[in-house]
C-alpha positions as CSV (number, residue, x, y, z in Angstrom):
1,X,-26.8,10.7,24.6
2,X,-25.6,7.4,23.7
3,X,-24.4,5.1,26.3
4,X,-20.5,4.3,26.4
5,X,-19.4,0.6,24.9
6,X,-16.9,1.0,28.2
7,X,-20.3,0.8,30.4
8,X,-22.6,-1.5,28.6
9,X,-22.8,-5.1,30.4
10,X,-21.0,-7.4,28.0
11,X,-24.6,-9.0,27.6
12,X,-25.7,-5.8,26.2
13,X,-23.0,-5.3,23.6
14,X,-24.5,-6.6,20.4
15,X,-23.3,-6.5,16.5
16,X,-25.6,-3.7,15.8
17,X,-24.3,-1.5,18.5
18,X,-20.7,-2.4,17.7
19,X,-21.1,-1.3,13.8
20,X,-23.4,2.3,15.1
21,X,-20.3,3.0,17.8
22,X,-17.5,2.2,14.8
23,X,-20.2,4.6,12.3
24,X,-20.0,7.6,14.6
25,X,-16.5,8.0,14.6
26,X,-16.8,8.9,10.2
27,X,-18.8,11.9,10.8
28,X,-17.7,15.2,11.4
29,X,-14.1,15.7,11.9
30,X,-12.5,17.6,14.7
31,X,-10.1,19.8,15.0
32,X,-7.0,17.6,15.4
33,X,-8.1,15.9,12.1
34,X,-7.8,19.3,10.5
35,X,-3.8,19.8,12.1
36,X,-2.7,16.8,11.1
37,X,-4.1,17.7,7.4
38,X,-2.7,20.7,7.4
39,X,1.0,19.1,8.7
40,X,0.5,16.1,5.6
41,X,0.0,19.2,3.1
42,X,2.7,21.0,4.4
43,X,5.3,18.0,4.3
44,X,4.1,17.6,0.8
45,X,4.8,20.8,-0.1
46,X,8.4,20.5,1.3
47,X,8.9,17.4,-0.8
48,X,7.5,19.1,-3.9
49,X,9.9,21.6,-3.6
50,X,12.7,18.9,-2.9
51,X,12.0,17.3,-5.8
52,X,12.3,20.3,-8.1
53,X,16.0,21.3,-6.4
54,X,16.6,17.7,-7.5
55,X,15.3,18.4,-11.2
56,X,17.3,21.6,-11.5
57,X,21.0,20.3,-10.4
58,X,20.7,16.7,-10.8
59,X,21.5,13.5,-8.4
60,X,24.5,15.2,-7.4
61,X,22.3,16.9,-4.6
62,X,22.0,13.0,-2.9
63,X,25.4,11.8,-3.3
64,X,25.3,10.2,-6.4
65,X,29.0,10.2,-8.5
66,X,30.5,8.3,-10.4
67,X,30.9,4.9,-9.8
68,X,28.5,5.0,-7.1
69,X,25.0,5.1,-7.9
70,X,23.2,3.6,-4.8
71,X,22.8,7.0,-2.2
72,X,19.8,7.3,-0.1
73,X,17.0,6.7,-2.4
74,X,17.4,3.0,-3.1
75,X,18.4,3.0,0.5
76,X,14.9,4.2,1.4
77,X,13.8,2.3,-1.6
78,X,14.8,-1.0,0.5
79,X,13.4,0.2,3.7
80,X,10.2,0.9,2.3
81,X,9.9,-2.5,1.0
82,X,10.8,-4.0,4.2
83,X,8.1,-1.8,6.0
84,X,5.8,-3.2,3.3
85,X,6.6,-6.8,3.8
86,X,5.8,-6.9,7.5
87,X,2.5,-6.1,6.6
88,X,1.4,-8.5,4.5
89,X,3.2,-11.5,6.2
90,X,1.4,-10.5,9.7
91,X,-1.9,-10.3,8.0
92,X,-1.7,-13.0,5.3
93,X,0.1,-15.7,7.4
94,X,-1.8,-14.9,10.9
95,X,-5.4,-15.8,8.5
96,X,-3.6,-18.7,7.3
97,X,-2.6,-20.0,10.6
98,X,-6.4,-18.9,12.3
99,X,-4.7,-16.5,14.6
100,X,-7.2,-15.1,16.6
101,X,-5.7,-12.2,17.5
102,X,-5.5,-11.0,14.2
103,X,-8.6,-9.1,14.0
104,X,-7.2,-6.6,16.2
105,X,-4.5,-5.9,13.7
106,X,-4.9,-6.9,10.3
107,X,-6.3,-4.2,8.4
108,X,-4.1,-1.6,9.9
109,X,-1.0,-4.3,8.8
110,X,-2.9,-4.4,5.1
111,X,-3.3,-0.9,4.8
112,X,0.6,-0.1,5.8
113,X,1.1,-2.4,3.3
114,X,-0.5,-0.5,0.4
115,X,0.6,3.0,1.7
116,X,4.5,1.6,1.8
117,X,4.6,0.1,-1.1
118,X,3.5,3.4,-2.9
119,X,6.4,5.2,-1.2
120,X,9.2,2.7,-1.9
121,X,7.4,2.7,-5.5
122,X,8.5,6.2,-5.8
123,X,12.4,5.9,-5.2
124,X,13.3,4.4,-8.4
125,X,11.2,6.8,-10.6
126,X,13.4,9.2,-8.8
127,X,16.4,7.7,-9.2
128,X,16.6,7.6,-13.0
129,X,17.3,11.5,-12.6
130,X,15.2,12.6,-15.9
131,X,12.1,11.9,-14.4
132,X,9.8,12.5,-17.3
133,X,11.0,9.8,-19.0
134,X,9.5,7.9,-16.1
135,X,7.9,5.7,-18.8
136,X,11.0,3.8,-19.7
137,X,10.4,1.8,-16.4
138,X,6.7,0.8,-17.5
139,X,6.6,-2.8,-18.5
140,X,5.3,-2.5,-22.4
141,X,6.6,-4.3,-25.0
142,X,10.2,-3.7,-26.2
143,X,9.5,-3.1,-29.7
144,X,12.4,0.5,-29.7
145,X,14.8,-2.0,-28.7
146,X,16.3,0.7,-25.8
147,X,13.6,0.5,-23.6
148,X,12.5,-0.7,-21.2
149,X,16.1,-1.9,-20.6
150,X,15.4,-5.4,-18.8
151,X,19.0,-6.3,-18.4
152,X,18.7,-3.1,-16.1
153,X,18.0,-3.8,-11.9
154,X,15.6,-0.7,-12.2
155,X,13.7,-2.5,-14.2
156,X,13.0,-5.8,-11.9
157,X,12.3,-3.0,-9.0
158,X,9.1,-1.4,-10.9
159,X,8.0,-5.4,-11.7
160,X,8.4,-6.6,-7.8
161,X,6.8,-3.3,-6.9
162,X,3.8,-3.6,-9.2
163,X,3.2,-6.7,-8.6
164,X,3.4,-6.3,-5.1
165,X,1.3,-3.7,-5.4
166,X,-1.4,-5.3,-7.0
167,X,-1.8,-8.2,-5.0
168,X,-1.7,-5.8,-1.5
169,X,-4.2,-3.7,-3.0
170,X,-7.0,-6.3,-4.1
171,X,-6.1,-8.1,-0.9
172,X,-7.0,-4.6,1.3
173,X,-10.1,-4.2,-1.1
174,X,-11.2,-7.5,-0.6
175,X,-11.4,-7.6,3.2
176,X,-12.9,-3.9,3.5
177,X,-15.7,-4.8,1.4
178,X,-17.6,-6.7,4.9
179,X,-16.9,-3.4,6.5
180,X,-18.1,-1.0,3.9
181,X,-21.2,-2.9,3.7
182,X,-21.6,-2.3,7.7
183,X,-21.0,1.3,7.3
184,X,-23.5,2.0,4.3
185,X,-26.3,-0.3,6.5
186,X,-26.5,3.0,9.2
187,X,-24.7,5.7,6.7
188,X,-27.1,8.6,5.9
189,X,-26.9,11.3,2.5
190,X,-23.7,11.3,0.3
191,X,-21.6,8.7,2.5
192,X,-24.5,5.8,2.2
193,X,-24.7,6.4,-2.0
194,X,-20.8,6.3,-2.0
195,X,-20.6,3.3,0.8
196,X,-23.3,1.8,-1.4
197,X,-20.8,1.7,-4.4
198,X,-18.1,0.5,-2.8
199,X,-19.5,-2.3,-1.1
200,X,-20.0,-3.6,-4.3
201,X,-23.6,-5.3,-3.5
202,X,-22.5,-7.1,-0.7
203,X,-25.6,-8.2,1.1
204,X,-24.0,-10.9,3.1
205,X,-25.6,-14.2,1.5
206,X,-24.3,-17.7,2.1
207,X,-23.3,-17.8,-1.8
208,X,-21.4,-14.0,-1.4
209,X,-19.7,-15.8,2.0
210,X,-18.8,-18.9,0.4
211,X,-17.0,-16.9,-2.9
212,X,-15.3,-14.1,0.2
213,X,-13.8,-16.9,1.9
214,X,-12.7,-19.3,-0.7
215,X,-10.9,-15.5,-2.7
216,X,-9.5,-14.5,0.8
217,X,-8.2,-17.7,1.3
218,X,-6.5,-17.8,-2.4
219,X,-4.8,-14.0,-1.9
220,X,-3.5,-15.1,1.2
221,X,-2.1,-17.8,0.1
222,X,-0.6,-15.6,-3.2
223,X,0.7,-13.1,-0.8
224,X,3.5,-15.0,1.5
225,X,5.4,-16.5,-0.9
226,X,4.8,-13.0,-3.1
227,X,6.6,-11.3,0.1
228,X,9.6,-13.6,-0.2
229,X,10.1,-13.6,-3.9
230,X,9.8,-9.6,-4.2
231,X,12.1,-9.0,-1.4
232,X,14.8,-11.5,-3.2
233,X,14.3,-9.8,-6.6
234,X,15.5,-6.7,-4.5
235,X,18.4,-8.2,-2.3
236,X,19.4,-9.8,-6.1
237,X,19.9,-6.7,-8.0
238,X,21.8,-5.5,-5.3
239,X,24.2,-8.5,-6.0
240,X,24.5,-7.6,-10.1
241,X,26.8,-4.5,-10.3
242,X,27.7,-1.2,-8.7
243,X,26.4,1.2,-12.0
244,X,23.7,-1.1,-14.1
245,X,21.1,0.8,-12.7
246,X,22.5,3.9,-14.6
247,X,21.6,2.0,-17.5
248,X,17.8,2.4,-17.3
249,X,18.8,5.8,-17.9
């Protein structure tokens, strides 16, 4: 049996056996993994069936009437954005600023990112109430002359959030690819073929470290002032009118 990180001399704790100790923890899950599965797919199923009430008797359900069309979801909508932004600036701006407690943090921060801003992404596609037309939010050109309604706030919400959303995402992607690369190095079978692609041929040459750090650098950079510009696109339309969101709709 392996001996415990907690009872290895510090002189004995090397890079290798950090990496193998991190790699042991991906095998075979347990039996808590399993319960908390099964509670994700039950919460999903409650949410399905939420969102098919909604579909048969309309926005009425969350307290949407007439002249008020704000309610909970672009109340959660907000939130989830906020959640999102906390993220990114404690990541992004702690790599600008060489914090060196950041390590300990910042891929959890990146990845609550990402997840967030796929949840807050969701509000507005419900809140147009015909959610099959969930295309009239997509940003392709305006050639009907309806839609996509850019006059409409719903509209500047899907932008922020995709572009938000983009930028999170490659920045995430970017900074696992070190770790992937650690992983497929001691992964055996399936997992090493599939760490293998996802590392993307990272072998962890001077030229591959010079092109990580100056792109890391550049999407960190991109991401602050990303968090303040998407956040004021969404305090903004908040500030246009009471009912223009109906008009995306």
């Amino acid at each position: 049996m392996r001996e415990p990180m907690a009872d290895r001399p510090a002189s004995r704790v090397t890079y290798d056996f950090v990496t193998r100790a991190i790699a042991r923890t991906l095998g075979t899950p347990g039996k808590g993994y399993f319960a908390l599965l099964a509670t994700a797919v039950t919460l999903l199923g409650i949410g399905i069936v939420c969102l098919l009430f909604l579909l048969r008797y309309g926005l009425g359900l969350a307290g949407y009437s007439h002249p008020v069309y704000w309610a909970v979801y672009i109340t959660c909508f907000v939130f989830w954005v906020g959640i999102a932004h906390s993220g990114t600036l404690i990541s992004a701006i702690l790599f600008l600023f060489r914090s060196g407690w950041r390590t300990a943090v910042y891929r959890t921060a990146e990845a609550m990112t990402v997840f967030a801003v796929m949840t807050a992404g969701l509000f507005p596609l419900i809140h147009i109430g015909r959610q099959w037309y969930f295309y009239w939010l997509l940003p392709y050109p305006n050639e009907r002359g309806l839609w996509p309604n850019f006059k409409s706030p719903l509209i500047w919400d899907e932008f922020a959030i995709g572009t938000y959303f983009t930028v999170s995402t490659v920045f995430l992607i970017t900074g696992l690819i070190r770790d992937i690369a650690a992983v497929r190095d001691v992964a055996t079978g399936w997992r090493k073929k599939l760490y293998a692609i996802t590392a993307l041929g990272w072998r962890g040459t001077n030229e591959q470290w010079r092109h990580f750090t100056r792109g890391y650098l550049y999407l960190a950079a991109l991401a602050t002032p990303l968090v303040l510009s998407v956040h004021s696109v969404v305090s903004w339309r908040s500030a246009t009118s009471r009912i223009s969101r109906s008009s995306a709709c």
